[in-house]
Backbone bond lengths (Angstrom), bond angles and torsions (degrees), N, CA, C in turn:
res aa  C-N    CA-C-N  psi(-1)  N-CA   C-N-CA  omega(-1)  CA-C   N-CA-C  phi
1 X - - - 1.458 - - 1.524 108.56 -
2 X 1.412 108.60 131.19 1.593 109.33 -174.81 1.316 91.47 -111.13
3 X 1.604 132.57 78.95 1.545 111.80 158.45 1.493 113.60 -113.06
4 X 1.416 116.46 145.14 1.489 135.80 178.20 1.291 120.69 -48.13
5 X 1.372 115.78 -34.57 1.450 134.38 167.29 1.165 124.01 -73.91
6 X 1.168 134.27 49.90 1.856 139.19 178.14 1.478 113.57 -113.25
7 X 1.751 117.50 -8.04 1.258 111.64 155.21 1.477 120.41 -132.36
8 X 1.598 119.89 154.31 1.305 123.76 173.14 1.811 107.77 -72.96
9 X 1.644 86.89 139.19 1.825 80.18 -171.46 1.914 97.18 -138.85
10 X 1.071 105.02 136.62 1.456 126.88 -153.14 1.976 95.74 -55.78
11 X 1.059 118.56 111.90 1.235 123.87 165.20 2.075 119.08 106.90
12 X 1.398 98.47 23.50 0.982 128.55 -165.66 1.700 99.30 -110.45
13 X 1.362 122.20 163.32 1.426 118.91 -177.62 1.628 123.23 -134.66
14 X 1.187 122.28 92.52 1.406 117.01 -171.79 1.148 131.16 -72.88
15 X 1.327 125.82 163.78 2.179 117.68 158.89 1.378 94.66 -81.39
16 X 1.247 110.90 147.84 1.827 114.16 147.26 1.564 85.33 -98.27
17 X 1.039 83.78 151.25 2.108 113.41 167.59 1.137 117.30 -105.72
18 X 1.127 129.88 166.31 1.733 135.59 -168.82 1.287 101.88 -144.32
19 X 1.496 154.62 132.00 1.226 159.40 -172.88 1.782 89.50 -73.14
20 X 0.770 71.75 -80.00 2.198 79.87 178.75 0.993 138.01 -60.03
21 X 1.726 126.65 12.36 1.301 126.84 161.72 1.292 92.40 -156.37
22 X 1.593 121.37 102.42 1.521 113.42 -165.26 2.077 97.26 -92.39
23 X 1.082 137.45 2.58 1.210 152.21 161.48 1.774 108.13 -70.70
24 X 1.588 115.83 -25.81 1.168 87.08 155.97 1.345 150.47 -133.87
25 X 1.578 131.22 123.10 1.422 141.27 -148.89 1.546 106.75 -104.27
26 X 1.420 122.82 91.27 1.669 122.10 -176.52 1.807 76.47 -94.61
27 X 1.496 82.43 144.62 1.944 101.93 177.62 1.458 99.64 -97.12
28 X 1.599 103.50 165.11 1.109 109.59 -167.42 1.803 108.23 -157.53
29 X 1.225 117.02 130.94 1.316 117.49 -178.41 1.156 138.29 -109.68
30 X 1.406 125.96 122.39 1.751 118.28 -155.61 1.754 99.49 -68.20
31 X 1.035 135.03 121.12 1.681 152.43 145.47 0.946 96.23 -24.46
32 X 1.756 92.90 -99.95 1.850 128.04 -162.92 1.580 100.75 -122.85
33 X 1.211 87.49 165.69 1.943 108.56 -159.01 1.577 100.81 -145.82
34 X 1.112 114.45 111.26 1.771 132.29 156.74 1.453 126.96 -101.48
35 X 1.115 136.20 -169.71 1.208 132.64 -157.45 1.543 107.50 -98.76
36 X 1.518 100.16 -34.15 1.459 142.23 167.68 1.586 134.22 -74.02
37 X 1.326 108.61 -45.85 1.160 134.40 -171.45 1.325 123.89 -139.55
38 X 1.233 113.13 152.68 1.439 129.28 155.11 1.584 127.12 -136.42
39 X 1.555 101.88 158.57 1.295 114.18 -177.43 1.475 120.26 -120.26
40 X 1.543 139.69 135.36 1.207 152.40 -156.61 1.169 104.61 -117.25
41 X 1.472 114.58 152.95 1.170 103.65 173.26 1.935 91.07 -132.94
42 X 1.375 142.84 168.09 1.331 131.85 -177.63 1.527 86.24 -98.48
43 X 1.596 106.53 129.38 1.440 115.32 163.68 2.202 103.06 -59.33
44 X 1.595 95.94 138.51 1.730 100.54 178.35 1.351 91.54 61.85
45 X 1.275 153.08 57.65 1.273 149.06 154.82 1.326 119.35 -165.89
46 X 1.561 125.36 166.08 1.269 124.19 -168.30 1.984 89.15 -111.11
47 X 1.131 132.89 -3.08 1.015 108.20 -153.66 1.792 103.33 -91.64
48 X 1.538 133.59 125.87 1.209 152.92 -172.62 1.474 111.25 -92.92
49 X 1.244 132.92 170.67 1.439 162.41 -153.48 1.298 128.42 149.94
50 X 1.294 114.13 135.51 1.720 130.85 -178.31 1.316 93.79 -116.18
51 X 1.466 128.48 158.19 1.273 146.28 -174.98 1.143 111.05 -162.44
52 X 1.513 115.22 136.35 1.941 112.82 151.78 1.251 115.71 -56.36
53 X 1.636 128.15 136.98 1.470 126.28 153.85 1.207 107.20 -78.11
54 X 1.742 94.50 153.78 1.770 108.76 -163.89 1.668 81.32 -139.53
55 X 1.411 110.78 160.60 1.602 113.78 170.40 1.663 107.74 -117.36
56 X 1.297 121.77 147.85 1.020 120.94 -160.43 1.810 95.14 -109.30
57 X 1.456 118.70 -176.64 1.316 127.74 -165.40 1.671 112.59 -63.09
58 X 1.421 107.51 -24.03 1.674 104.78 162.87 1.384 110.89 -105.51
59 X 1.211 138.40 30.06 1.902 122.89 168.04 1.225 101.46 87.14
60 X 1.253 137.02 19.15 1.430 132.91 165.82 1.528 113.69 -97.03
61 X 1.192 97.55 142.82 1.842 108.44 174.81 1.833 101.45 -71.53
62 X 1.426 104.93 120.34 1.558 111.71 158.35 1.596 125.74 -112.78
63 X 0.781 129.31 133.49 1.584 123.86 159.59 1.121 141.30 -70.48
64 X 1.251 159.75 170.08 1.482 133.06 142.20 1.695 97.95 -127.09
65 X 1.139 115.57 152.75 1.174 128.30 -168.48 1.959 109.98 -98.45
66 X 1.354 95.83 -22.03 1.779 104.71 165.33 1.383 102.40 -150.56
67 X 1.484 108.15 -170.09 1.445 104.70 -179.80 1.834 103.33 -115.34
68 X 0.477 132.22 21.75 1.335 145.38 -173.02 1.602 97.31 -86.08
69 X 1.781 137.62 145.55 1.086 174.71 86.96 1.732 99.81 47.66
70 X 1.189 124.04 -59.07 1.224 131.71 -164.48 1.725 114.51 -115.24
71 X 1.504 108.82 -1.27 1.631 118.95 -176.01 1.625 114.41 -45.72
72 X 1.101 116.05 151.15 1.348 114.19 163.48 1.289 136.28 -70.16
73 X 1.504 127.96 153.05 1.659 112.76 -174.03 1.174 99.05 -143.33
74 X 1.579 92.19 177.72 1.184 106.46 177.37 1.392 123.86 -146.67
75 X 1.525 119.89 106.68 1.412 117.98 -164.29 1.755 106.99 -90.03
76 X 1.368 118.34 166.60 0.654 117.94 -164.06 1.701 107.61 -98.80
77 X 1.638 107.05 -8.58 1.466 113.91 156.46 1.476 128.57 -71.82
78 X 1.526 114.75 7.31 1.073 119.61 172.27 1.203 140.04 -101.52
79 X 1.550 101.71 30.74 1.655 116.66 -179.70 1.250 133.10 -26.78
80 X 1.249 152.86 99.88 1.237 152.93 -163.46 1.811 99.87 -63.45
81 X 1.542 108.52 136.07 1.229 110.35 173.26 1.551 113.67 -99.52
């Protein structure tokens, strides 16, 4: 798979996804960017988060927003248009 979207890049705007309500997409904007980590900021909101990057089964950067079974994420194929 050749897609352009396999890393989060600082000033760019994602969906997080929800397993359980796939209708809803709050956006989200990379801050700061480490080698390791990243940080979000909620587009129209003050509320922030840092996370480890993890790669998912095709070479894409994912997040998880908790560690819990059903948490929300955020791939990095999910570029906001």
């Amino acid at each position: 798979m050749n897609n352009p979207n396999t890393t989060f890049k600082i000033g760019n705007s994602y969906e997080m996804r929800f397993i359980g309500d796939a209708d809803l997409k709050p956006l989200f904007i990379v801050t700061k960017r480490t080698p390791k980590s990243v940080t979000f900021q909620k587009v129209n909101g003050k509320e922030t988060f840092t996370k480890r990057v993890k790669l998912d089964s095709d070479s894409r950067e994912v997040v998880r927003y908790a560690t819990y079974s059903m948490a929300p994420y955020i791939n990095s194929k999910n570029l906001s248009k």
